[in-house]
N, CA, C and O atoms as a printed pandas DataFrame, in Angstrom:
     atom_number atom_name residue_name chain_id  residue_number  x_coord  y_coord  z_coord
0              1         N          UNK        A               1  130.802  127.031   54.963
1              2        CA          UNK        A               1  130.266  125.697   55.167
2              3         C          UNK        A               1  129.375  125.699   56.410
3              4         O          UNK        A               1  129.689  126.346   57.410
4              5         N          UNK        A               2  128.104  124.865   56.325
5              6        CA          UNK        A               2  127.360  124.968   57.318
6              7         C          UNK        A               2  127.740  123.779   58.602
7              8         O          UNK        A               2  128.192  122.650   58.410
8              9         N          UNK        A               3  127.525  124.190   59.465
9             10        CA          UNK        A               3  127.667  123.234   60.670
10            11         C          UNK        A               3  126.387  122.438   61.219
11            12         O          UNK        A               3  125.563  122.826   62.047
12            13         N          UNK        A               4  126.451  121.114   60.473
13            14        CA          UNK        A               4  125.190  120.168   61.122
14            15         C          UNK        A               4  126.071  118.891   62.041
15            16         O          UNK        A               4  127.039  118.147   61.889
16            17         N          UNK        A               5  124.958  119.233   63.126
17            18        CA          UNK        A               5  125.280  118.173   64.478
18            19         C          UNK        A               5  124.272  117.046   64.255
19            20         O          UNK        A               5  123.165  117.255   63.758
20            21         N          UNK        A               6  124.701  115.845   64.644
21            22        CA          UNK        A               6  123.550  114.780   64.905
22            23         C          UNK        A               6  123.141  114.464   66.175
23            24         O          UNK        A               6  123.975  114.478   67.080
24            25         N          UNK        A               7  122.000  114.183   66.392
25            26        CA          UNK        A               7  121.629  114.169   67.664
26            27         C          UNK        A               7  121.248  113.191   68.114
27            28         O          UNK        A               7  120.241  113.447   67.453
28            29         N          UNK        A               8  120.817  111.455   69.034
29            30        CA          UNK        A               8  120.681  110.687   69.467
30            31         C          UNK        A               8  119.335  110.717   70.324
31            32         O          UNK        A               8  119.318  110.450   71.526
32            33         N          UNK        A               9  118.249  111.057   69.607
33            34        CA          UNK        A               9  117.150  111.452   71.291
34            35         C          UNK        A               9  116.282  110.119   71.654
35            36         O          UNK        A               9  115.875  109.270   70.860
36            37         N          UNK        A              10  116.096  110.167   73.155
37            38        CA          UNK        A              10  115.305  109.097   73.702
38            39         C          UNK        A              10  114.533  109.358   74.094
39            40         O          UNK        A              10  114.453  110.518   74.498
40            41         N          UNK        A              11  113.412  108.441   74.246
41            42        CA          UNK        A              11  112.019  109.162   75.006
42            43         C          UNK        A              11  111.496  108.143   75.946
43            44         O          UNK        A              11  111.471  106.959   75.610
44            45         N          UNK        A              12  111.098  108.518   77.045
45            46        CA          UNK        A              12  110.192  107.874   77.659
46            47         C          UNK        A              12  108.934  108.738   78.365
47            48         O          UNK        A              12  108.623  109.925   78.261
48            49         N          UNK        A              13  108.338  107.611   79.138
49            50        CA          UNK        A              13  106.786  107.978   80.060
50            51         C          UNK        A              13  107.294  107.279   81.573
51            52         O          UNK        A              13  107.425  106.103   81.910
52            53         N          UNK        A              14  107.463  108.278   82.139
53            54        CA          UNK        A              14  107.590  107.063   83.920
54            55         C          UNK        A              14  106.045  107.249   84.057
55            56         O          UNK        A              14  105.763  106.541   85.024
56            57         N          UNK        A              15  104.926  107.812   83.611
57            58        CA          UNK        A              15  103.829  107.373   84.320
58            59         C          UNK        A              15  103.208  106.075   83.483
59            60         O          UNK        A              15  102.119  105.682   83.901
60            61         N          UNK        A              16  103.775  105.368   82.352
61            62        CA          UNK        A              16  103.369  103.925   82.119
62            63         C          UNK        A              16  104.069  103.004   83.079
63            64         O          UNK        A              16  105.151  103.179   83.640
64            65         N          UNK        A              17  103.265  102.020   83.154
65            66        CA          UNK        A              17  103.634  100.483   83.745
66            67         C          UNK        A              17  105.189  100.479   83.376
67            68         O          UNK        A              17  105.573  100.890   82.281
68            69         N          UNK        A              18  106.195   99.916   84.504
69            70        CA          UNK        A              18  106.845   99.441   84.409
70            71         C          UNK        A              18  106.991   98.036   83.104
71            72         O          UNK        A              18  106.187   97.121   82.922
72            73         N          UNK        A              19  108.206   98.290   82.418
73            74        CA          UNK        A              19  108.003   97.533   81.271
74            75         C          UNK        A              19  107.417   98.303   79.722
75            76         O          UNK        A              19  107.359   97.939   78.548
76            77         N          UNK        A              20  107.111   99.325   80.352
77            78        CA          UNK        A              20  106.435   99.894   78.468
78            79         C          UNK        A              20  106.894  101.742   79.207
79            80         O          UNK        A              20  106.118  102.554   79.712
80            81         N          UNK        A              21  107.728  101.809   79.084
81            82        CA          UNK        A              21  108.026  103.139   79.651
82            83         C          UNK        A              21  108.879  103.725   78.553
83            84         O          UNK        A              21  108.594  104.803   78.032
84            85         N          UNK        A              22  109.861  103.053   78.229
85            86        CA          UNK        A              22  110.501  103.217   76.779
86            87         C          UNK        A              22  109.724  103.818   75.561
87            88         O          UNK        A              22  108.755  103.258   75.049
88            89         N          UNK        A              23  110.070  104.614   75.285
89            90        CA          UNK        A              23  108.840  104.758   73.979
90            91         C          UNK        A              23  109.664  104.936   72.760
91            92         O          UNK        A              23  109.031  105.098   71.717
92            93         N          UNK        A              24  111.223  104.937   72.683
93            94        CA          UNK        A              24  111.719  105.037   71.198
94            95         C          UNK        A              24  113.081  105.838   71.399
95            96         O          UNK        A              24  113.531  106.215   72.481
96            97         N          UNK        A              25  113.424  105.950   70.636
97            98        CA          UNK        A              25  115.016  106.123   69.585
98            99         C          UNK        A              25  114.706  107.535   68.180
99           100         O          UNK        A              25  114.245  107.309   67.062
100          101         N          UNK        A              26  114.984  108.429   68.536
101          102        CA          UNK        A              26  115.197  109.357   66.955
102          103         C          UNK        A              26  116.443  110.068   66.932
103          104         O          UNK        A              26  117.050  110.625   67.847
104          105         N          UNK        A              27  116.781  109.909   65.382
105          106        CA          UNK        A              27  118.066  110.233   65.474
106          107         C          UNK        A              27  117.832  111.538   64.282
107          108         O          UNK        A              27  117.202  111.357   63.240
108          109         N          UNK        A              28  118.430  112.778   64.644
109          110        CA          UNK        A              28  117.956  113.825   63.789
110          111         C          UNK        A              28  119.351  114.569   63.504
111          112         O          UNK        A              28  120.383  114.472   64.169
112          113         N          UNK        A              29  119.127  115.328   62.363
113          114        CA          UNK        A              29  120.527  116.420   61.954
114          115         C          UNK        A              29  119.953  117.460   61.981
115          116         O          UNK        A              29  118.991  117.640   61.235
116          117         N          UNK        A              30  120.409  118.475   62.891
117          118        CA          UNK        A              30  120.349  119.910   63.099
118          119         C          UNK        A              30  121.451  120.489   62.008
119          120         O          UNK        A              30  122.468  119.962   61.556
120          121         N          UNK        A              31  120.877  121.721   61.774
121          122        CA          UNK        A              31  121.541  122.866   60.910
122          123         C          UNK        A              31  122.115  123.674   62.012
123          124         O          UNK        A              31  121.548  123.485   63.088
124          125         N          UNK        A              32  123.170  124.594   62.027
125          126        CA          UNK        A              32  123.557  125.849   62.195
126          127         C          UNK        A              32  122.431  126.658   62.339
127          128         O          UNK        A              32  121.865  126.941   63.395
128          129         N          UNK        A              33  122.085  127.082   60.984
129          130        CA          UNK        A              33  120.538  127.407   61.007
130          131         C          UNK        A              33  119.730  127.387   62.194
131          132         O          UNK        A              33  119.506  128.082   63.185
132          133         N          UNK        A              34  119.424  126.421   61.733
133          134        CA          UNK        A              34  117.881  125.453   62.885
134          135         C          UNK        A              34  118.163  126.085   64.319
135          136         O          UNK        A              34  117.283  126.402   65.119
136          137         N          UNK        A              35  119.477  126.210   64.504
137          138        CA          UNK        A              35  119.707  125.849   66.448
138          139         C          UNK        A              35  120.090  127.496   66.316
139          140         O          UNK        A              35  120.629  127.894   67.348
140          141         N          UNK        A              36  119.981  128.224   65.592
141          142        CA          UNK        A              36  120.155  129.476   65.802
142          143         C          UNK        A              36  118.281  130.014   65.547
143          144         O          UNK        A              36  118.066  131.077   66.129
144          145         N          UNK        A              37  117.472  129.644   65.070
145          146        CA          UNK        A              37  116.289  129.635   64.860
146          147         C          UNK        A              37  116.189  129.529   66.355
147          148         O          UNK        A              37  115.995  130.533   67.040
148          149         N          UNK        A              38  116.342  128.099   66.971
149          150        CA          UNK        A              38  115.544  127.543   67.991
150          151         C          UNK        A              38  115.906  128.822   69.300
151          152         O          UNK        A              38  115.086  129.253   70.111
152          153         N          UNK        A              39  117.190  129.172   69.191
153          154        CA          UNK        A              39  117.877  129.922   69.877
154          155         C          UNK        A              39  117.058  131.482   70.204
155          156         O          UNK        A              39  116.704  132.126   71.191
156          157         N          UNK        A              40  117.024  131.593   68.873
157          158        CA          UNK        A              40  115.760  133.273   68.872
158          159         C          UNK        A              40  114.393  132.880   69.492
159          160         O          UNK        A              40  113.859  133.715   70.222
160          161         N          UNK        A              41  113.772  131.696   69.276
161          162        CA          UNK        A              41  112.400  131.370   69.732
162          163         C          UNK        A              41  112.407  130.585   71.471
163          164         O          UNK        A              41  111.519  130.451   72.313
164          165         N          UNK        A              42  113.164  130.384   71.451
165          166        CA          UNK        A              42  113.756  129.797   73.039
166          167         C          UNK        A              42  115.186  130.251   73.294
167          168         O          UNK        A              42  116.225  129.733   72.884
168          169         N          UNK        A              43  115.012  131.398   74.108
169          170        CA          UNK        A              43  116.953  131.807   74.604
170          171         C          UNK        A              43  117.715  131.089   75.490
171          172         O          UNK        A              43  118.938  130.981   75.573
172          173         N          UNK        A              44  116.698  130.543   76.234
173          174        CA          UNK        A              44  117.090  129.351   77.246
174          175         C          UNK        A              44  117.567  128.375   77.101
175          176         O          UNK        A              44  117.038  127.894   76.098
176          177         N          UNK        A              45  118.400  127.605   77.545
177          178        CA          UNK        A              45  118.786  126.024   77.527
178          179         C          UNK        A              45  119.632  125.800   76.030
179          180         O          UNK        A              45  119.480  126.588   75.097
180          181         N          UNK        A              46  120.484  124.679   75.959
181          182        CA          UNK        A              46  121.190  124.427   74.846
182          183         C          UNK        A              46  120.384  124.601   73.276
183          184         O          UNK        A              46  119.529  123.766   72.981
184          185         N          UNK        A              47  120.683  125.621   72.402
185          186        CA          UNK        A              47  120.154  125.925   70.947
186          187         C          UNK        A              47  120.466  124.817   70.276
187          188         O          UNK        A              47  119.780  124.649   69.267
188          189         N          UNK        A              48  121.458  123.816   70.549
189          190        CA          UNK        A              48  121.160  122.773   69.583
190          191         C          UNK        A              48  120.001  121.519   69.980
191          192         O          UNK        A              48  119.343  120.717   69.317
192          193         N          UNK        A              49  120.169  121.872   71.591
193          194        CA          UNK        A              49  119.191  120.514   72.167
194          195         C          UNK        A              49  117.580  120.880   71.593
195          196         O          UNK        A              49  116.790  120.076   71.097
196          197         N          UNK        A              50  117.395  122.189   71.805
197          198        CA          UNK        A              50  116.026  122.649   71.536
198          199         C          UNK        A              50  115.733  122.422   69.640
199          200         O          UNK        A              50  114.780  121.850   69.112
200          201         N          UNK        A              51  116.698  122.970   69.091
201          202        CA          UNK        A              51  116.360  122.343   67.713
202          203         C          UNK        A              51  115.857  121.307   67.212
203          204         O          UNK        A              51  114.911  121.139   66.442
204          205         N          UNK        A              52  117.110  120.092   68.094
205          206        CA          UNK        A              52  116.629  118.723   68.276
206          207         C          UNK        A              52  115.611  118.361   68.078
207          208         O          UNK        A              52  115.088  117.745   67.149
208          209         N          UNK        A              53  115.092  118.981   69.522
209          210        CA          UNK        A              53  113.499  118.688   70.060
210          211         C          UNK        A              53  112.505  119.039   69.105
211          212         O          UNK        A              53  111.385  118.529   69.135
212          213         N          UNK        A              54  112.979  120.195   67.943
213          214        CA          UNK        A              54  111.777  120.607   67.358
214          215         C          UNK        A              54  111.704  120.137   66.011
215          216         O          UNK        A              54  110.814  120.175   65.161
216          217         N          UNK        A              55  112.959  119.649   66.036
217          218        CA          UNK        A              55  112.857  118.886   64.035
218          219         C          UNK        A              55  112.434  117.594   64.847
219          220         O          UNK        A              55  111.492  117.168   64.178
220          221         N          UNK        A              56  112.546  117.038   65.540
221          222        CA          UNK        A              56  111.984  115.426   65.814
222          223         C          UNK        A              56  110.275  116.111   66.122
223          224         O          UNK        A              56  109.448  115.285   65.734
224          225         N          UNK        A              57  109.859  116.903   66.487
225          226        CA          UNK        A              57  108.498  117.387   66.242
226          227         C          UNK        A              57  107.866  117.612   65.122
227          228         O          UNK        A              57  106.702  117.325   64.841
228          229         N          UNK        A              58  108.673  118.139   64.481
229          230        CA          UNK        A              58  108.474  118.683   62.610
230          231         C          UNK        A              58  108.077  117.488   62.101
231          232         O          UNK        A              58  106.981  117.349   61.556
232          233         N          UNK        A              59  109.496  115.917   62.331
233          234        CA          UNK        A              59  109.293  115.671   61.380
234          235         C          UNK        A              59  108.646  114.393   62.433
235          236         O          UNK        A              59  109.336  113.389   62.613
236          237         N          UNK        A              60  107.214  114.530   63.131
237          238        CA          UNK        A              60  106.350  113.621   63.595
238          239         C          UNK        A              60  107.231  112.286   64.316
239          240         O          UNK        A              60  106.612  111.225   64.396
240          241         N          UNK        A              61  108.774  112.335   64.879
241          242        CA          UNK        A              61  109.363  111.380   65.459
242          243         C          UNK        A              61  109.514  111.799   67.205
243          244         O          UNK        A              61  110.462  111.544   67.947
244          245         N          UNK        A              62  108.679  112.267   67.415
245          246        CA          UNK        A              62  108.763  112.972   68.965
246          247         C          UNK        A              62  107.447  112.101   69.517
247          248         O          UNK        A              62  106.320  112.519   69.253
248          249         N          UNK        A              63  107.556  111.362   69.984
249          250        CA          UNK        A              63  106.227  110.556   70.707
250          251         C          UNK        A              63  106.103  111.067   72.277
251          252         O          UNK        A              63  105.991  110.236   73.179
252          253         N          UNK        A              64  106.131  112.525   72.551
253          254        CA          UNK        A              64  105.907  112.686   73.735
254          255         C          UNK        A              64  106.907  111.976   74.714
255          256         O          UNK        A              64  107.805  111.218   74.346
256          257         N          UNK        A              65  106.582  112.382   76.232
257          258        CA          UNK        A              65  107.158  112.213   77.614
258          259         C          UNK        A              65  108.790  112.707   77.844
259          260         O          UNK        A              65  109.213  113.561   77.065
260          261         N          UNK        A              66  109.493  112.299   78.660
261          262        CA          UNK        A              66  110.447  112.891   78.711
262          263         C          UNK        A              66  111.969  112.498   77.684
263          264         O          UNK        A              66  112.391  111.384   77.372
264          265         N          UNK        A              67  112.411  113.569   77.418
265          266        CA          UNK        A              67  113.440  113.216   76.249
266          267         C          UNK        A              67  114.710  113.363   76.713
267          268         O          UNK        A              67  114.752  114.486   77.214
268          269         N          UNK        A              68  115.763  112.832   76.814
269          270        CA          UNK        A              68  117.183  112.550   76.725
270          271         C          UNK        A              68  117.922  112.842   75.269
271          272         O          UNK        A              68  117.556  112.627   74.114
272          273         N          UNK        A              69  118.584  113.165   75.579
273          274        CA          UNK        A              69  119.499  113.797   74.067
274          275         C          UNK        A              69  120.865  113.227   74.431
275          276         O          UNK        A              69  121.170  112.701   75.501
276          277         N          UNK        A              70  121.659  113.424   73.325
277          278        CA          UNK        A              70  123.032  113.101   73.024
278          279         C          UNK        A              70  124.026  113.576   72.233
279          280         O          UNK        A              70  124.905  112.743   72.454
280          281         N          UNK        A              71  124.480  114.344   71.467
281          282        CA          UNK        A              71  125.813  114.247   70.217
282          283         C          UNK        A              71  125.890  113.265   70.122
283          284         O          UNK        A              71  125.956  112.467   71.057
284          285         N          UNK        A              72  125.904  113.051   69.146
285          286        CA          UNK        A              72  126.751  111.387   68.075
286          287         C          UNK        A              72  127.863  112.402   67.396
287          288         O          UNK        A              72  127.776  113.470   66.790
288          289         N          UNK        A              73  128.881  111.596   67.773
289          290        CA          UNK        A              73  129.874  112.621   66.879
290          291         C          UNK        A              73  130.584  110.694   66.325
291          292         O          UNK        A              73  131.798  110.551   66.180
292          293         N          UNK        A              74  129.928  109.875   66.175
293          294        CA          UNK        A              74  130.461  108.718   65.456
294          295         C          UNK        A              74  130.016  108.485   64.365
295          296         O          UNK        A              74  129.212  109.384   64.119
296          297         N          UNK        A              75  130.083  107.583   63.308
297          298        CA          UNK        A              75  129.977  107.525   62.463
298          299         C          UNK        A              75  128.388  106.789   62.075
299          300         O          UNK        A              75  128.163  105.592   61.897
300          301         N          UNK        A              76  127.375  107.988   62.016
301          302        CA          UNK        A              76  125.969  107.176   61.951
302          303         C          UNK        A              76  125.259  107.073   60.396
303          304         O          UNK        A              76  124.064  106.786   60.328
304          305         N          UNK        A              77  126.144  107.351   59.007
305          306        CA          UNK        A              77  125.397  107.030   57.901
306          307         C          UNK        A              77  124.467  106.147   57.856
307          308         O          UNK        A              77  123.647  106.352   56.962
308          309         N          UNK        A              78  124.199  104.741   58.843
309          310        CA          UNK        A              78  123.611  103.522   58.984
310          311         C          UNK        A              78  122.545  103.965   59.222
311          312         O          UNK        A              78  121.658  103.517   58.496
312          313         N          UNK        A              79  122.144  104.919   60.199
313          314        CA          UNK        A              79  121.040  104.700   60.994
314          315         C          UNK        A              79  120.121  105.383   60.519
315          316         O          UNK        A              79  120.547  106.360   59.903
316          317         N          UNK        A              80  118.393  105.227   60.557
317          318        CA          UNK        A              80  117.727  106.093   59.979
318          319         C          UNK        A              80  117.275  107.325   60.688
319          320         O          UNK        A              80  117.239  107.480   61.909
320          321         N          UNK        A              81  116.927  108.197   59.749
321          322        CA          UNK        A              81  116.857  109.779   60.073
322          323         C          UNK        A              81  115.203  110.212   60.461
323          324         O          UNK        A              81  114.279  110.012   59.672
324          325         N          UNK        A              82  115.083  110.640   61.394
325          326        CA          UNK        A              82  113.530  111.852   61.352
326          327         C          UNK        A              82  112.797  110.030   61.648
327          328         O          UNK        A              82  111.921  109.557   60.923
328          329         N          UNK        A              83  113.107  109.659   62.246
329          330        CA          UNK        A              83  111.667  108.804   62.610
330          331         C          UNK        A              83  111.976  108.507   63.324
331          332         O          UNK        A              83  113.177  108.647   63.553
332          333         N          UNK        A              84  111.019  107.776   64.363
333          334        CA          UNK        A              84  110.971  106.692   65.936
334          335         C          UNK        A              84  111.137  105.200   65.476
335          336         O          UNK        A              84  110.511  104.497   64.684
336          337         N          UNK        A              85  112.254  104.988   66.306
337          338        CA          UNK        A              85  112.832  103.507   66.118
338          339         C          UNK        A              85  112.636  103.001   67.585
339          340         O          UNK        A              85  113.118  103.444   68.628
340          341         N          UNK        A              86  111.723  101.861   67.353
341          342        CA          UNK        A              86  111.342  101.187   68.578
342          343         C          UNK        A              86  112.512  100.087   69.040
343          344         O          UNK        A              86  113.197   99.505   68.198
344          345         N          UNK        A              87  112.649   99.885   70.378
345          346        CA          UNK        A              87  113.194   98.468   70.921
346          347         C          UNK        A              87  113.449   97.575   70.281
347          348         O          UNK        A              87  114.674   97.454   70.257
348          349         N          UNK        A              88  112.795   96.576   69.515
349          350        CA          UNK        A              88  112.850   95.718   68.194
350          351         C          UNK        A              88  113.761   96.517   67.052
351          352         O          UNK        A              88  114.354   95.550   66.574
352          353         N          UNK        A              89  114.004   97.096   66.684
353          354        CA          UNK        A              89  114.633   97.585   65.383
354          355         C          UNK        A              89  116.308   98.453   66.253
355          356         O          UNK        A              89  117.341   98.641   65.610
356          357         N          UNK        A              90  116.159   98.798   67.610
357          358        CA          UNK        A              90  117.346   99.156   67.759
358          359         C          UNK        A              90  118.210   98.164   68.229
359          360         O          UNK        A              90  119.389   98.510   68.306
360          361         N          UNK        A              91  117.927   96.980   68.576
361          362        CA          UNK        A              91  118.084   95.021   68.977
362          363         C          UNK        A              91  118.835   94.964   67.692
363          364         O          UNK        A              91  120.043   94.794   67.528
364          365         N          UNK        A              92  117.768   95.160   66.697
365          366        CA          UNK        A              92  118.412   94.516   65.422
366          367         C          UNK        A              92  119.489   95.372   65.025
367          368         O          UNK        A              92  120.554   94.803   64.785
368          369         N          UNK        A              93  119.445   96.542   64.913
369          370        CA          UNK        A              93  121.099   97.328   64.397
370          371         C          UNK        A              93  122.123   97.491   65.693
371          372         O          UNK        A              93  123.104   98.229   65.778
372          373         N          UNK        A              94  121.558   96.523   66.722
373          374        CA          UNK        A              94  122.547   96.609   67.977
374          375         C          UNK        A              94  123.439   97.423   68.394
375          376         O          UNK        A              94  124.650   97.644   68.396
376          377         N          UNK        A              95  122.188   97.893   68.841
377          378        CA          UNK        A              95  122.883   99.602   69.259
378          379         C          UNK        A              95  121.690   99.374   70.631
379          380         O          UNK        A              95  120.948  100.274   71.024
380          381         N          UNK        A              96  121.709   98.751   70.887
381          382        CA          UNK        A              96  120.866   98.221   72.465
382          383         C          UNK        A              96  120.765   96.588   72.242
383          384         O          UNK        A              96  120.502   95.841   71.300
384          385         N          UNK        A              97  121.208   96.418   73.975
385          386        CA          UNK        A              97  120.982   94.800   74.703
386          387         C          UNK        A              97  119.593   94.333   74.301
387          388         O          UNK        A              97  119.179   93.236   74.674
């Protein structure tokens, strides 16, 4: 059986204006696979964080600046996969103030 992690990533810009620095929400599933991929192409730093980073690239949900990561090890069937979820839409599934 394969081992897929979910991942929680955030992004921002500190060089925008205070107030628009936020840039989004992607929530992605790494493979076993993938983070052993990412692992051979980057030996450095956590193989699942770097996977992360590169399927939210793959799949065009990486809007640049700096990224924050997480494990979700809760129950996220709800939430959507491989895309950028802005401020407004993470309000509405209240999963942010």
């Amino acid at each position: 059986m394969t081992t897929t992690k979910t991942f929680w990533l955030s992004f921002c810009d500190g060089s925008r204006p205070k107030g628009q620095q936020f840039l989004g929400v992607s929530v992605v599933d790494v493979t076993e696979e993938e983070a052993v991929d990412a692992a051979l192409e980057r030996p450095y730093g956590d193989r699942w964080v770097v996977a992360a980073c590169k399927k939210a690239w793959a799949m065009e949900c990486n809007p640049g600046g700096s990224m924050m990561s997480a494990e979700m090890t809760s129950d996220l069937d709800k939430l959507p996969r491989n895309r950028l979820m802005q401020a407004a839409e993470l309000k509405s599934l209240g999963l942010i103030a």
